[in-house]
Backbone bond lengths (Angstrom), bond angles and torsions (degrees), N, CA, C in turn:
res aa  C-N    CA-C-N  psi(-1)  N-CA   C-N-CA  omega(-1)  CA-C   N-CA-C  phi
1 X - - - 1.448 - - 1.524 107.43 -
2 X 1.045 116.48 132.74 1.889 135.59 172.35 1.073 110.02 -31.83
3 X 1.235 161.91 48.01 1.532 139.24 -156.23 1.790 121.71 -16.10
4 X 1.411 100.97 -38.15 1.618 104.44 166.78 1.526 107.06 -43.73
5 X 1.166 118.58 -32.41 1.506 111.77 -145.58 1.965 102.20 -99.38
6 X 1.984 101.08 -26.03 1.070 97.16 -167.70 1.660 124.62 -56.79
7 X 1.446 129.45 -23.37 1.439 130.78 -174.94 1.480 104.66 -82.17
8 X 1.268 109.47 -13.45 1.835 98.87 166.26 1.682 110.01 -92.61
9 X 1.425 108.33 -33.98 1.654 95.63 170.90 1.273 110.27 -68.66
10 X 1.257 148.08 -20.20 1.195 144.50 -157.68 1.395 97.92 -82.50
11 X 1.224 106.81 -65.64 1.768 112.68 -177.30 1.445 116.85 -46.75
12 X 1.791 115.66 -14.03 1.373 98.65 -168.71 1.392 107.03 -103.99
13 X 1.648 96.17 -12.44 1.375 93.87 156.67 1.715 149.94 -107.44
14 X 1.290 91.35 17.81 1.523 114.89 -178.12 1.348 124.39 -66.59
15 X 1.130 155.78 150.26 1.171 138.91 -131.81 1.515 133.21 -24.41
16 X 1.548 103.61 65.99 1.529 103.72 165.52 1.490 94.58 -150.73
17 X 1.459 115.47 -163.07 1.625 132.49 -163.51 1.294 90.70 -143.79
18 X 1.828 85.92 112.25 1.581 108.31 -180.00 1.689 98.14 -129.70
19 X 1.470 104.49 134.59 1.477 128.56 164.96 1.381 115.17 -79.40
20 X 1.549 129.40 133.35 1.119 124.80 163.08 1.766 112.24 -123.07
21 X 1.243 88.20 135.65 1.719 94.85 -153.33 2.050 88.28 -123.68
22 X 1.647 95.74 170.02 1.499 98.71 170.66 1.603 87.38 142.23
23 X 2.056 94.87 176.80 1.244 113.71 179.88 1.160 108.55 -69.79
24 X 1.195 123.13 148.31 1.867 145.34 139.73 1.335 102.76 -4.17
25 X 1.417 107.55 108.77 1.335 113.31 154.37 1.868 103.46 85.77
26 X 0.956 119.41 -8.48 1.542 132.81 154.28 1.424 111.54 -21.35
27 X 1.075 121.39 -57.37 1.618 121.97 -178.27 1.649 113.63 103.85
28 X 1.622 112.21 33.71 1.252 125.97 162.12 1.616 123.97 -58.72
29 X 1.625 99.23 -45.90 2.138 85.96 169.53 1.685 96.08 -74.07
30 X 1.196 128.96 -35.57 1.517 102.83 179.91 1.350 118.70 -64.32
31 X 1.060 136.16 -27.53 1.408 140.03 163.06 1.225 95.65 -52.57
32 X 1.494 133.17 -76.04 1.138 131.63 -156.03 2.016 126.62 -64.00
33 X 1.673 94.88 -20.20 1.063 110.68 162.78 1.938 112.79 -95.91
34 X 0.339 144.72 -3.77 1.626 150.16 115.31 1.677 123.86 -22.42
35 X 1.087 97.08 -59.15 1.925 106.95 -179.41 1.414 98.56 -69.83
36 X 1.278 128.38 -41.50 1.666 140.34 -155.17 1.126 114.64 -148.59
37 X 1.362 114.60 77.27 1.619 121.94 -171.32 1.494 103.94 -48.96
38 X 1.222 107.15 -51.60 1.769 119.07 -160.78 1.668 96.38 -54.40
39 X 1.367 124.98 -36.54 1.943 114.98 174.87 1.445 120.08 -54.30
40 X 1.399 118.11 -1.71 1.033 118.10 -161.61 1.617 122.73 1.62
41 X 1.086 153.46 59.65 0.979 125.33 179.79 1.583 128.08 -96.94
42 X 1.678 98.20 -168.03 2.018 95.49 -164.91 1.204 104.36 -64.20
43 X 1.768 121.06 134.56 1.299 120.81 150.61 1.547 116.12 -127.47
44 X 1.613 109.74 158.26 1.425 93.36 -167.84 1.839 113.87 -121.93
45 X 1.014 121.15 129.83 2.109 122.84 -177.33 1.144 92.72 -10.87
46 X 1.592 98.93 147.82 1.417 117.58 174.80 1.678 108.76 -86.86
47 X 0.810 113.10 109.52 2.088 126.68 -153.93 1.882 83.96 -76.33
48 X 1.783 89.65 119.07 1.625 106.53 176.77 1.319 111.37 -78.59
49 X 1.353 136.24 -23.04 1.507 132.97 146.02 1.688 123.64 -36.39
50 X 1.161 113.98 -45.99 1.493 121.59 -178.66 1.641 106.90 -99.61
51 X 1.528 108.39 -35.68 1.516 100.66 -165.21 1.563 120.85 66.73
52 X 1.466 96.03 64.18 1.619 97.56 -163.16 1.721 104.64 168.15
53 X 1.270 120.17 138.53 1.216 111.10 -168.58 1.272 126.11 -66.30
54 X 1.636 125.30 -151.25 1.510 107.23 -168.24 1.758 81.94 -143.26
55 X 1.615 102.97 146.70 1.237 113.20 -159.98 1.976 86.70 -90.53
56 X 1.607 94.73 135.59 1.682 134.23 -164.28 1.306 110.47 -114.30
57 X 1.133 118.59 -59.14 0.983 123.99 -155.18 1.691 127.07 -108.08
58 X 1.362 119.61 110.53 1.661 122.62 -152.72 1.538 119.03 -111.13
59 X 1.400 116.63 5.49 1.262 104.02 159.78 1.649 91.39 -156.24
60 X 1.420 120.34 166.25 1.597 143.52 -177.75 1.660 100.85 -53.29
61 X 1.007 126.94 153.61 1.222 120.06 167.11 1.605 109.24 -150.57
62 X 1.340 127.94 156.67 1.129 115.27 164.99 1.839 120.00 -124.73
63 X 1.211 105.84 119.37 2.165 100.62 -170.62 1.661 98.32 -99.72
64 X 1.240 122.33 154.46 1.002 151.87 150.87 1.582 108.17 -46.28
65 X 1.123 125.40 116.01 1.724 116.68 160.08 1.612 116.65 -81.89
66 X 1.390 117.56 173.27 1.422 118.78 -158.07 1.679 99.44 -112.95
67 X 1.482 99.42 -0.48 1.685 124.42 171.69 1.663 123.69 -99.08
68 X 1.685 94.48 -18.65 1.850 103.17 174.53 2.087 82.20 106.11
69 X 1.276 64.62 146.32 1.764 92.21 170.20 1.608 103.25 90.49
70 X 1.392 117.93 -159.46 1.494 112.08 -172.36 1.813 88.01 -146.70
71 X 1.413 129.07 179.61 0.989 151.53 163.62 1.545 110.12 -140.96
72 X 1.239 104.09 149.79 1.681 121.25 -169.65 1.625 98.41 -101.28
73 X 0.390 117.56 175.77 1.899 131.77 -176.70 1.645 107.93 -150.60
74 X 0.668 161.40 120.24 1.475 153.63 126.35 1.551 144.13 -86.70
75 X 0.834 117.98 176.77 1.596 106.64 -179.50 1.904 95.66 -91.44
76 X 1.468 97.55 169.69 1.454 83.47 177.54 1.929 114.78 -120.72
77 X 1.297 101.26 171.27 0.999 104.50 -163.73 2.191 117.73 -76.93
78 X 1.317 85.12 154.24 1.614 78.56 172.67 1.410 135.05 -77.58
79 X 1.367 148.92 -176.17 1.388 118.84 146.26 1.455 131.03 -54.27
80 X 1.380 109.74 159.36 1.600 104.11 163.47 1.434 105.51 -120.70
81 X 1.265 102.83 160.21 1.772 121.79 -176.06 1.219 106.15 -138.51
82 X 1.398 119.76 141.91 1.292 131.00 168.18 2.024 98.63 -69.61
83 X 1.752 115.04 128.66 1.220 136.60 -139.87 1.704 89.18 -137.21
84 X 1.534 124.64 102.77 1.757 104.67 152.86 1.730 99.71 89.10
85 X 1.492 133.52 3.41 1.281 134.06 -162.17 1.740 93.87 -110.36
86 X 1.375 91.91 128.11 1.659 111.07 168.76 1.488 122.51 -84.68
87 X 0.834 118.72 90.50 1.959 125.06 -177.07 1.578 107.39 -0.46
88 X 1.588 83.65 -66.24 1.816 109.31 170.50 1.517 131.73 -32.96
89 X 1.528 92.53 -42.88 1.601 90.11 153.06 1.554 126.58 -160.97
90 X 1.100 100.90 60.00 1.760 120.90 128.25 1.738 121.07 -11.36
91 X 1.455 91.93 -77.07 1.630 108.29 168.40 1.476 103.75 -30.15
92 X 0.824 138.94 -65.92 1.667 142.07 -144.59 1.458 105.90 -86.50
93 X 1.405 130.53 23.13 1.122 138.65 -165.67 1.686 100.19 -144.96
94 X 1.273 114.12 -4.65 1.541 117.57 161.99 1.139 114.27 -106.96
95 X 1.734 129.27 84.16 1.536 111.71 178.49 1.142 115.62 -25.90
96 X 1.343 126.89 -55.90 1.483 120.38 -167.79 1.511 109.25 -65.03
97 X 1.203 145.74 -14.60 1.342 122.66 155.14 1.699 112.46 -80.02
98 X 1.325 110.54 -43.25 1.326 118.57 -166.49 1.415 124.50 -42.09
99 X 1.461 114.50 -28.75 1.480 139.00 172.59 1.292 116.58 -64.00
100 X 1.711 119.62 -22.89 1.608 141.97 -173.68 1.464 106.58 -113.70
101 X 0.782 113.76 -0.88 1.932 108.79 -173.66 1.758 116.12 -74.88
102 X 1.557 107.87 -30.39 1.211 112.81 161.36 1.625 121.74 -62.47
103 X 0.980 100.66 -20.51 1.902 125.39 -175.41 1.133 110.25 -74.09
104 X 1.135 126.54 -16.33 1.517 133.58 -154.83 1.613 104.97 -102.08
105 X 1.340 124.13 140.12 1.025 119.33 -148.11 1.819 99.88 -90.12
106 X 1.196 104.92 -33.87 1.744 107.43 168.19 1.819 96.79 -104.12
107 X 1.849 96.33 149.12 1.587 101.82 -177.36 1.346 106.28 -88.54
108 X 1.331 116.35 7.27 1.675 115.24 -169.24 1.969 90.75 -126.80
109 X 1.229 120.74 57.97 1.394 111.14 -166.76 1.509 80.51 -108.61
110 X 1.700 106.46 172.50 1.364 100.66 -165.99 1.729 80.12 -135.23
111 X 1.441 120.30 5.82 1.702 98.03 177.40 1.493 125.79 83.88
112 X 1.713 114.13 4.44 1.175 100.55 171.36 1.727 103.50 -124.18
113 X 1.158 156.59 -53.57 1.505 142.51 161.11 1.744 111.32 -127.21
114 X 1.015 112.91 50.63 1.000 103.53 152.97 1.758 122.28 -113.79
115 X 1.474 93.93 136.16 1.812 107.12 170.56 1.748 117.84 -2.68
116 X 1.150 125.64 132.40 1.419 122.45 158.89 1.267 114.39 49.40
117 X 1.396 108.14 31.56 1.237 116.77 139.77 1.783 162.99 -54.89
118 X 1.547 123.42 85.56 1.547 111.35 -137.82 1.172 100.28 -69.46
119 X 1.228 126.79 -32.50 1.426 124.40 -167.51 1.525 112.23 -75.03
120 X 1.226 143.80 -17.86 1.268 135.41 126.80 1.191 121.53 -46.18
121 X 1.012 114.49 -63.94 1.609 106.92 172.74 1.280 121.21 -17.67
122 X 1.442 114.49 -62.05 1.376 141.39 -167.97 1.468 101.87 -60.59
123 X 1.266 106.27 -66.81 1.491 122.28 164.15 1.720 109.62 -22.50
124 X 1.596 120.58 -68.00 0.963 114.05 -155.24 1.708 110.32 -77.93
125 X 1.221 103.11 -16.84 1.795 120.37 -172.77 1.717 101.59 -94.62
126 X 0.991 104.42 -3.44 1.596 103.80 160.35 1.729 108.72 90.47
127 X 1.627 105.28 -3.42 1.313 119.16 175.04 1.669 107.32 -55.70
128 X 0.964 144.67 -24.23 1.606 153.60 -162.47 1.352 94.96 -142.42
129 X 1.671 119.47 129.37 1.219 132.19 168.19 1.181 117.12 -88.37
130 X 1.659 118.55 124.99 1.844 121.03 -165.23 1.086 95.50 -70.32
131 X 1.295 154.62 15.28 1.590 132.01 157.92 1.819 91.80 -93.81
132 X 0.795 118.47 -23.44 1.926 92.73 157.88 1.135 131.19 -108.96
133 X 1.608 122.04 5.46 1.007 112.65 146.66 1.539 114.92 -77.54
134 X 0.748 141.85 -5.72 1.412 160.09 -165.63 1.732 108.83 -86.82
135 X 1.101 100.19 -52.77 1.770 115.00 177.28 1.654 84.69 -79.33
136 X 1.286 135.86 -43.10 1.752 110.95 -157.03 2.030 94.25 -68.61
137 X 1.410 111.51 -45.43 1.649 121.05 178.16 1.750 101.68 -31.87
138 X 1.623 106.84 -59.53 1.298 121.44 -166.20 1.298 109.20 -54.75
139 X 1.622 122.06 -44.11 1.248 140.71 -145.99 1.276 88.15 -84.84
140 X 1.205 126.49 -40.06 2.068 127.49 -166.62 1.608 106.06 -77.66
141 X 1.455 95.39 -42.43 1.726 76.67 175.23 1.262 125.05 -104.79
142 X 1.413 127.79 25.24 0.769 122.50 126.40 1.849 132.56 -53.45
143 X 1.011 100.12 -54.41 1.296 119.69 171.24 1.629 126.89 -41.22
144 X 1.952 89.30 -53.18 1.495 83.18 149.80 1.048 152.87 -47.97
145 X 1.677 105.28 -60.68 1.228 134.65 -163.42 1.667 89.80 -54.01
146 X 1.496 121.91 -32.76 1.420 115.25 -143.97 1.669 103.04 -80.05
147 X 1.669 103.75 -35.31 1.570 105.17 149.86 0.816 148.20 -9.34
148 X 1.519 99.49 -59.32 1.844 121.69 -158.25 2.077 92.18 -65.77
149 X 1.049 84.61 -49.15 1.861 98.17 178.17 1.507 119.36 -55.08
């Protein structure tokens, strides 16, 4: 953390109970040893293979600050991957398309240019917000790509 920055994080966390969450090796006890030198706790080299730290920390914890309030520590999380998902239907896992799929002018439409499409529709009338149509785009090719393999 910036030192500029530390007297505004401090205050936002001063007497209350704040969680710090994130990926593996993120640098959450260093954050957390940062806010509260005196917690010292374990952190481990930032591993020059990955470029990114090395996961430390194995169960939740909660410390006392030396400012009032507590901070959580946790271990961090792994990736996630779409697991067992059919390209084909993706769609049916976004209520907001799932409600339009009968609408759709082919029953095997996948939502990106084909004809008489509701879920564009929706899309374009503001019925569906493009940051999830945006993640469903993301979500397919991933999906694809995962195919090709």
């Amino acid at each position: 953390m910036d030192e500029a920055y530390r007297p505004q994080a401090l205050e936002l966390l001063k007497d209350k109970v704040s969680f710090v969450g994130g990926h593996s090796g993120a640098g959450k006890s260093a954050f957390v040893n940062l806010v509260d030198p005196n917690l010292n706790l374990r952190t481990g080299d930032i591993s020059e293979y990955h470029n990114k730290g090395r996961h430390t920390t194995t169960y939740a914890e909660m410390h006392p600050l030396a400012i009032g309030g507590f901070i959580i520590d946790s271990p961090g999380t792994k990736e996630f991957g779409l697991a067992n998902f059919e390209v084909k239907e993706l769609s049916h896992y976004f209520p907001e398309m799932r409600v339009r799929l009968n609408d759709c002018r082919f029953n095997d439409c996948q939502h990106i240019n084909e004809p008489g499409c509701a879920v564009k529709a929706a899309l374009e009338t503001g019925e569906i917000h493009p940051s999830r149509y945006d993640t469903y785009l993301r979500m397919r090719e991933e999906l694809l790509n995962e195919k090709m393999y």
